[in-house]
N, C-alpha and C positions, 0 to 999 in steps of 0.2 A: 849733784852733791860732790863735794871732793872731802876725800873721807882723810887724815895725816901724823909725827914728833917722832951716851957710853956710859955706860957706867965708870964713874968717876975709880972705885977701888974692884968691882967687878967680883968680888969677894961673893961666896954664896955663905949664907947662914953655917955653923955646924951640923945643925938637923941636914941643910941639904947636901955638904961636902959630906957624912956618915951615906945620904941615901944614893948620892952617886958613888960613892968607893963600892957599898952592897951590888949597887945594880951591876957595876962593871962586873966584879968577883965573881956571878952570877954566869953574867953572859961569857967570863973565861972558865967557869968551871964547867957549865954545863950544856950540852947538846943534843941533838938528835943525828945518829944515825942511821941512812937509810944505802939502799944498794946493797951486794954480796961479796962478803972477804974476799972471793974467787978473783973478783975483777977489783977490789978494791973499794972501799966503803966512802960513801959521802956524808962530810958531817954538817950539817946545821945548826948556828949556835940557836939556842933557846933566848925568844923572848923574857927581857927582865922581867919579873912580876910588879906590877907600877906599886907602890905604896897606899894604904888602904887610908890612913891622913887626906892622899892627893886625892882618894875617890872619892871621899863623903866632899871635900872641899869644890869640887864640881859635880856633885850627885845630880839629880834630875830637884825641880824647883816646883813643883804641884802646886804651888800657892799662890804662883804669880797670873797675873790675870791672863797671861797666854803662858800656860804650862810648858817650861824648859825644860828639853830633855835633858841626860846627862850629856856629858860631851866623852868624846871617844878619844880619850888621851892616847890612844895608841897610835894615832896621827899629829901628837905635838910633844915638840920637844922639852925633853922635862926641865932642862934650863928657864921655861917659860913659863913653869908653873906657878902661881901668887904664893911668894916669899918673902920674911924681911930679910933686909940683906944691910951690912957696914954701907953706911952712902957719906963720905966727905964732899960737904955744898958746903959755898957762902949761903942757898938760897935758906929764906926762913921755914922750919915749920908747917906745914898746910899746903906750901909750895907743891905743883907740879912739874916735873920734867921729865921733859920726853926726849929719850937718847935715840935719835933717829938710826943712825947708822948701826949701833947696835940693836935695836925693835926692842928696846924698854921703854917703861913708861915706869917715871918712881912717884911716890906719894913723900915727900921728905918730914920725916920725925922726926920727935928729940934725940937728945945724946946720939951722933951721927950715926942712925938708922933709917932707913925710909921701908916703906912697901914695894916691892917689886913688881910689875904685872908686865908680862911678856904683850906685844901686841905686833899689828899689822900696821904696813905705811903705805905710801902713797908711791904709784913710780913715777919713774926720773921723768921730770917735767912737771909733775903736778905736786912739787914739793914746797915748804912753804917753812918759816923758821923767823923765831922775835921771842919776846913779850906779850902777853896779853893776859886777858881774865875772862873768867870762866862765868859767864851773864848770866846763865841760870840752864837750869837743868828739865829733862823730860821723861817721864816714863812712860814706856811704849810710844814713844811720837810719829806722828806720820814724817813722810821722807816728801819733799818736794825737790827733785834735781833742778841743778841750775839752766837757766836757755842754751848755755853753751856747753853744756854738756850734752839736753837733747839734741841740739846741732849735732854733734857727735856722734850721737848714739838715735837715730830717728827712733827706735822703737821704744823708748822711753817717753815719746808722747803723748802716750795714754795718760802718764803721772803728772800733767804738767799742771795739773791744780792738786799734788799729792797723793802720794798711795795711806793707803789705812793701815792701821799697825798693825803687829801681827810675828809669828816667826819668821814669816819671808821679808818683811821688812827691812831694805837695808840696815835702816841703822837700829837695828834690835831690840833687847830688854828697855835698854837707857842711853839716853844721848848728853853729852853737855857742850851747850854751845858755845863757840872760841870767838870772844868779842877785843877788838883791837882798837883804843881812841874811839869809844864808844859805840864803833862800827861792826856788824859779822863780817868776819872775814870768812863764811859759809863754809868753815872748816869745824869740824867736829871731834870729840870723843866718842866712841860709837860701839854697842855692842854688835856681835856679830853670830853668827851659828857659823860658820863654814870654820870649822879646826884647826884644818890642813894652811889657812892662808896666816895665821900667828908666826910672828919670827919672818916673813917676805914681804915684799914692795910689790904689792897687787893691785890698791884700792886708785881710786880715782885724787886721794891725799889725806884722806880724814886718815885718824887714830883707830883702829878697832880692836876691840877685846873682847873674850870670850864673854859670853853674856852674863856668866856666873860673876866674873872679872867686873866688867864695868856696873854690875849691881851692887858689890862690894863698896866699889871707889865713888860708886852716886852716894853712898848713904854716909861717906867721909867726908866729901866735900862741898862746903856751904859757896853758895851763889858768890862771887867774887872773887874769888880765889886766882892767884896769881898762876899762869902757866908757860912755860919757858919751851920753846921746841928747839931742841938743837939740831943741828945739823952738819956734816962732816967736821968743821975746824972750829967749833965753837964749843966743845965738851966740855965742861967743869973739870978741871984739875982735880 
């Protein structure tokens, strides 16, 4: 599988310029001190307290046919948290794009707003960038890598008629597949559990998002839907 997609004004909503000004204010007021005045005290600042909004917004998901845990925001950066945020496109409406070099993915709205969802890309080499549309979607799909990937990777053999879905499942809660002139270009949207890889260039190319994230964006966007992957020199103004 190859798993892959600036913000145009980069602007975060008020809710979240308010909840970064707090978190900073936080982490300069306050601290832990350990050691003895004797020898001189060492200070530690204090963890921000994350926002109690961001925690129901990736709570744990009991309802879904493979039970999502919560996610451990304390491994991702809260610029990546799903936000709407000011977004200036030409694209229309329903539009997807993916700001590669910044690790967004936006959902584009009316009146120049889109949805924001922080995600993972693909590294250098297995990068990938156009037009296309979004052929249709999966929940909990099995994951079948490509031959040239198990070439790669021999121990991915086992999967070569696909793995069962599942949490461990590469591509997670929901997938949606990126069809190019009516062709897959075996790049995906893809949910993920691993946290820590949102915001870097890990994956094999596909798109991934927190599982909470891409369950959100399956249930916005209908089969067809246009999706734009940028790439360094091709940003949206």
């Amino acid at each position: 599988m190859t798993d892959t997609l600036r913000t145009s004004s980069g602007a975060l909503s008020r809710r979240g310029f308010l909840i970064g000004a707090a978190s900073l204010a936080a982490a300069g007021c306050t601290s832990q001190t350990t050691g003895s005045a004797r020898y001189g005290a060492v200070t530690t600042p204090a963890r921000p307290a994350i926002d109690p909004y961001y925690l129901s917004m990736y709570a744990a998901m009991p309802q879904e046919e493979f039970p999502v845990p919560a996610v451990d925001l304390r491994k991702v950066d809260p610029v990546y948290f799903r936000q709407i945020v000011p977004y200036a496109t030409p694209e229309k409406p329903g539009t997807l794009v993916v700001d590669t070099p910044n690790r967004f993915l936006y959902l584009v709205m009316e009146n120049g707003q889109a949805m924001r969802y922080g995600c993972g890309i693909g590294r250098a080499g297995f990068s990938w960038g156009g037009r296309a549309r979004i052929a249709y979607k999966r929940a909990w799909p099995r994951w079948t890598p490509p031959a040239d990937m198990i070439a790669r990777e021999p121990e991915l053999e086992k999967y070569r008629n696909g793995m069962e879905p599942g949490l461990d499942n590469p591509l997670g809660a929901r997938a949606l597949y990126i069809h190019e002139g009516g062709r897959d270009t075996l790049y995906r949207v893809h949910g993920t559990m691993e946290e820590w890889s949102i915001g870097k260039a890990v994956s094999s190319g596909c798109v991934r998002l927190l599982n909470q994230d891409v369950i959100d964006l399956a249930a916005r966007v209908p089969n067809g839907s246009l999706i734009v992957v940028q790439q360094g020199g091709d940003a949206v103004a």
